[in-house]
C-alpha positions as CSV (number, residue, x, y, z in Angstrom):
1,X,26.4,9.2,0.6
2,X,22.8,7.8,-0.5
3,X,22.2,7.0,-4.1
4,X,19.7,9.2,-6.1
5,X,17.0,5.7,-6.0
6,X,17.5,6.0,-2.2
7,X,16.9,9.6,-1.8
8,X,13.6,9.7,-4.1
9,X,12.6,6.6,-2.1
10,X,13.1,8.8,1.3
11,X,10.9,12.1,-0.7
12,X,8.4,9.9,-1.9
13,X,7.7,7.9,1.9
14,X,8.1,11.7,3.5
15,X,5.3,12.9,0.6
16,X,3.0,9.7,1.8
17,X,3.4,10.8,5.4
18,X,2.4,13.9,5.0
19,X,-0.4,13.5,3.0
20,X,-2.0,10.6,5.4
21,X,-0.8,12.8,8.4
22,X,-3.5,15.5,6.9
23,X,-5.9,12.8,5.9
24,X,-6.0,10.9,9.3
25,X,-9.0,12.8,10.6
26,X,-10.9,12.1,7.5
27,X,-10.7,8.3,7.1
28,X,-12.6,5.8,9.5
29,X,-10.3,2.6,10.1
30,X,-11.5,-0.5,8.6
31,X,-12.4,-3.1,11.4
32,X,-13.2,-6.4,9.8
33,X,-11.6,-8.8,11.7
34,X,-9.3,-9.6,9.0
35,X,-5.4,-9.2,9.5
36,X,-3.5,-6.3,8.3
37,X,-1.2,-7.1,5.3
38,X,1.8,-7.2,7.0
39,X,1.0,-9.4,9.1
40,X,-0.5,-12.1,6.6
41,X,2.4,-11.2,4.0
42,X,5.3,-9.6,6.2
43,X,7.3,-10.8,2.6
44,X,5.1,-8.4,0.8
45,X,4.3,-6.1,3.2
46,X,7.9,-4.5,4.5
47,X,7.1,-2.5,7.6
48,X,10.2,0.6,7.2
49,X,9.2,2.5,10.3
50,X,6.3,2.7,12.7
51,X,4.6,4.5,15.5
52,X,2.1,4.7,18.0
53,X,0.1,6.4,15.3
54,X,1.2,5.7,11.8
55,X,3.0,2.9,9.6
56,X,5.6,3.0,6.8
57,X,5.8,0.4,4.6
58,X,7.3,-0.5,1.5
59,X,4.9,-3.2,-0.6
60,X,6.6,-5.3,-3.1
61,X,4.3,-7.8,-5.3
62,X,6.1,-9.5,-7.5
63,X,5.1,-10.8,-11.4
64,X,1.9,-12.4,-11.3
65,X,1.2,-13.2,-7.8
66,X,-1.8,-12.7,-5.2
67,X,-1.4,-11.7,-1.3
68,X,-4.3,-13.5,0.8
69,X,-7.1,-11.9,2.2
70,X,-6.9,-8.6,4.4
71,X,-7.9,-5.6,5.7
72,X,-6.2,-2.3,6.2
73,X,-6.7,1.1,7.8
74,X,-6.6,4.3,6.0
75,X,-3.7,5.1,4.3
76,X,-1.8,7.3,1.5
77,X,0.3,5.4,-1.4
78,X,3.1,6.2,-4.0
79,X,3.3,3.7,-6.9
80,X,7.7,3.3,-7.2
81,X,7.0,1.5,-10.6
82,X,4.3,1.3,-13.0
83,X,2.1,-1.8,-12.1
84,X,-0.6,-3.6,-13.8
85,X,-3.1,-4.6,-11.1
86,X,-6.3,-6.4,-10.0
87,X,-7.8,-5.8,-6.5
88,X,-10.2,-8.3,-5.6
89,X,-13.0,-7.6,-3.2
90,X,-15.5,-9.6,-0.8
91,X,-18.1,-9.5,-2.9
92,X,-16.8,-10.8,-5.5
93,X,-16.3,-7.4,-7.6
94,X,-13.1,-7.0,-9.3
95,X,-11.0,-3.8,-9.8
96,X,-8.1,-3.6,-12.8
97,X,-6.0,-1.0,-13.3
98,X,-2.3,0.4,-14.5
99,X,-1.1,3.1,-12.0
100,X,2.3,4.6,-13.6
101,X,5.3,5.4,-11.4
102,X,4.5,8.7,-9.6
103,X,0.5,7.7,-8.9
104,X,0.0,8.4,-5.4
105,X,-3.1,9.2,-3.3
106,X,-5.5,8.8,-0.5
107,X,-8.2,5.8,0.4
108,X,-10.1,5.1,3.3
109,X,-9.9,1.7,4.9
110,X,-11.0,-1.3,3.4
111,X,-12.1,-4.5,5.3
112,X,-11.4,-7.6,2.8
113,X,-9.9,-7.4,-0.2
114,X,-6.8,-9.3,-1.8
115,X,-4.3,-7.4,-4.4
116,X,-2.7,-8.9,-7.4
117,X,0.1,-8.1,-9.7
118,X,-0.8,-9.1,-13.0
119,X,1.9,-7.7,-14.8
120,X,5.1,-8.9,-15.9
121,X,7.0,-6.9,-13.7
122,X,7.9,-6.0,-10.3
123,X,5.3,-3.4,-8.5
124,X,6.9,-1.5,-5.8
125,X,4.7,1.2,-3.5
126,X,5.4,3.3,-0.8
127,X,2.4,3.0,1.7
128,X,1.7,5.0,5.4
129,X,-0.9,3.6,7.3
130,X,-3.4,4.7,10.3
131,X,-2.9,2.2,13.5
């Protein structure tokens, strides 16, 4: 029998996959050169499921910490926990925010940027990629 945590994981990773399902033809992927962030932080990065197509991930950053450099194709995301963020980009401009748990939406791909926790706190999301 899953757990209720398990089962709002489950909605929340089918939600992401259908929104970037119906976003796929809108987003170009990003082709820097850089690796993806699950390859550079596999730790970080957990990929759940995959296809030829499309990849589910969960992303856990923990308290205070930066991933390295990456890039990353278009995708749709669902914030599991209210995060305090920075996201860092190649040149040099800086991002902050505080998504709460429930934020979700769509973004196009990026071709360097880093991401950083800043809070105090665990930050769990629930990210589908375009391959």
């Amino acid at each position: 029998m899953r757990t209720i945590k398990s089962r709002l994981l489950w909605a929340a990773g089918a939600t992401a996959l259908a929104i970037v399902a119906a976003a796929t033809l809108l987003f170009a992927a990003a082709d820097s050169g850089y690796p993806l962030g699950s390859v550079v932080a596999p730790d970080v990065f957990r990929v759940v499921k995959e296809d030829d197509s499309l990849r589910l991930m969960i992303v856990t950053h923990q308290p205070h910490s930066r991933t390295p450099w990456y890039s990353r194709p278009a995708m749709a995301y669902y914030y599991l926990d209210s995060c305090k963020i920075a996201r860092h980009f190649a040149d040099g401009v800086t991002k902050t925010g505080n998504p709460a748990a429930g934020h979700s939406g769509l973004e196009p791909g990026l071709a360097q940027f880093s991401f950083e926790n800043t809070g105090d706190t665990v930050c769990r999301i629930v990210v589908v990629e375009r391959k």
